[in-house]
N, C-alpha and C positions, 0 to 999 in steps of 0.2 A: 486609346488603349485597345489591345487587341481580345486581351480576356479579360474577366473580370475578377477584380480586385478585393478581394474579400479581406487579408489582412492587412491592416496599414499601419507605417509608422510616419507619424509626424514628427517633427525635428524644427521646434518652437519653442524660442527664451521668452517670449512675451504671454504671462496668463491670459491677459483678456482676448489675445488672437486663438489662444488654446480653446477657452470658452466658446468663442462664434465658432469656432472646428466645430467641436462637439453640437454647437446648437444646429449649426447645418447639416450636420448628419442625423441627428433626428428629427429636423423636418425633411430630409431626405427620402425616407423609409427605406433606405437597402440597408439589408443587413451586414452588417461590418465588424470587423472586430479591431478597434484603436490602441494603436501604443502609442505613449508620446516617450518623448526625450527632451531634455531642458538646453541641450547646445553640441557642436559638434563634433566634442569630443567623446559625451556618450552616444551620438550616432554612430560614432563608429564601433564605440564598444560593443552596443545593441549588436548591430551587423554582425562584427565578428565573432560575437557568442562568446565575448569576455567577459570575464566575472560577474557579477549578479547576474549577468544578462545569459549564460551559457547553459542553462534550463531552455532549450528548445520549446517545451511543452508550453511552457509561461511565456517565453519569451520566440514566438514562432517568427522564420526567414519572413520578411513582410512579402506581399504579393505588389506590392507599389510603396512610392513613400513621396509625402507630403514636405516640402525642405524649404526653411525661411534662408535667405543669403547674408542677412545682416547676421551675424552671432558672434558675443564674444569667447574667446580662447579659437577654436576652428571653424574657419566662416563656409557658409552653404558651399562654395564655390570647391573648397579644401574636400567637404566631404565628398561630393561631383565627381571631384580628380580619381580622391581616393577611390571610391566606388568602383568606378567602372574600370581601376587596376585588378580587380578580386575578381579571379577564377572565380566561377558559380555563385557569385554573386551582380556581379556586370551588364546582367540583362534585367535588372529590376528595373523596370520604369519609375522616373522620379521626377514628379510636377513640381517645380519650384514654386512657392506660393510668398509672395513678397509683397511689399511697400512699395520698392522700388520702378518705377514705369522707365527708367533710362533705357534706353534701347541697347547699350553698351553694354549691360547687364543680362538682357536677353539675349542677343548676341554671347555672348562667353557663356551661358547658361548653356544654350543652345551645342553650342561648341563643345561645348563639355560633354554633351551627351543625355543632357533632359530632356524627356518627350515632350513635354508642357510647360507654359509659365503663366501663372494668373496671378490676377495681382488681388490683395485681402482686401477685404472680409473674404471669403469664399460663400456663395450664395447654396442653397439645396440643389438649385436649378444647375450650376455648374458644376458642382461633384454629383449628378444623374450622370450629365452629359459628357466628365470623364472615367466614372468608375462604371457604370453598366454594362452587364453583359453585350458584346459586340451583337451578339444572335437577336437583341432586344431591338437594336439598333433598324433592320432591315425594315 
């Protein structure tokens, strides 16, 4: 990532991967500020600032977003597509964070248009080394 990532939305059906999210950004220590969403149909809601989610203030453009591919109703892959169709929204970078190790999966993630793919738990040590300021970096 090229700048740093301050608000994020994650986009996970699974509580207890929800949980190690969170737990890894507090052994993390960057400040962050986390939305979640429970599948990807309200990803996109979020994004487009539909209903509940159209409170900007509460509900800020993320600066990155964290995205499972497994989901029932609209799968990681769907929301990928959609995303990077939306004017001013198209350049969010978005680390798919999966179960999945198929390489088929990476690939078409990839294709799609995600900067990243790590596969869960996500460690502290990996969300430093993708959300820090790049300037930290040198």
């Amino acid at each position: 990532m090229t700048s740093f990532c301050r608000d994020i939305l994650l986009v996970e059906d699974d509580p207890n991967d929800v949980f190690l999210m969170e737990r890894a950004i507090a052994k993390s220590n960057l400040d962050l500020n986390l939305q979640m969403v429970a599948n990807g149909e309200e990803a996109i809601s979020y994004l487009s600032g539909q209903g509940k989610y159209a409170n900007r203030t509460a509900y800020p453009i993320p600066h990155c977003v964290f995205l499972d591919l497994k989901m029932p109703f609209v799968s990681g892959f769907e929301v990928l597509e959609w995303l990077r169709g939306q004017p001013g929204l198209s350049d969010i970078p978005v680390v798919v964070l999966t179960s999945s190790p198929e390489h088929r999966d990476r690939a078409r993630a990839m294709q799609l248009g995600a900067k990243g793919y790590a596969l869960k738990p996500p460690s502290p040590q990996m969300l430093i080394e993708i959300l820090q300021p790049a300037s930290s970096q040198a």
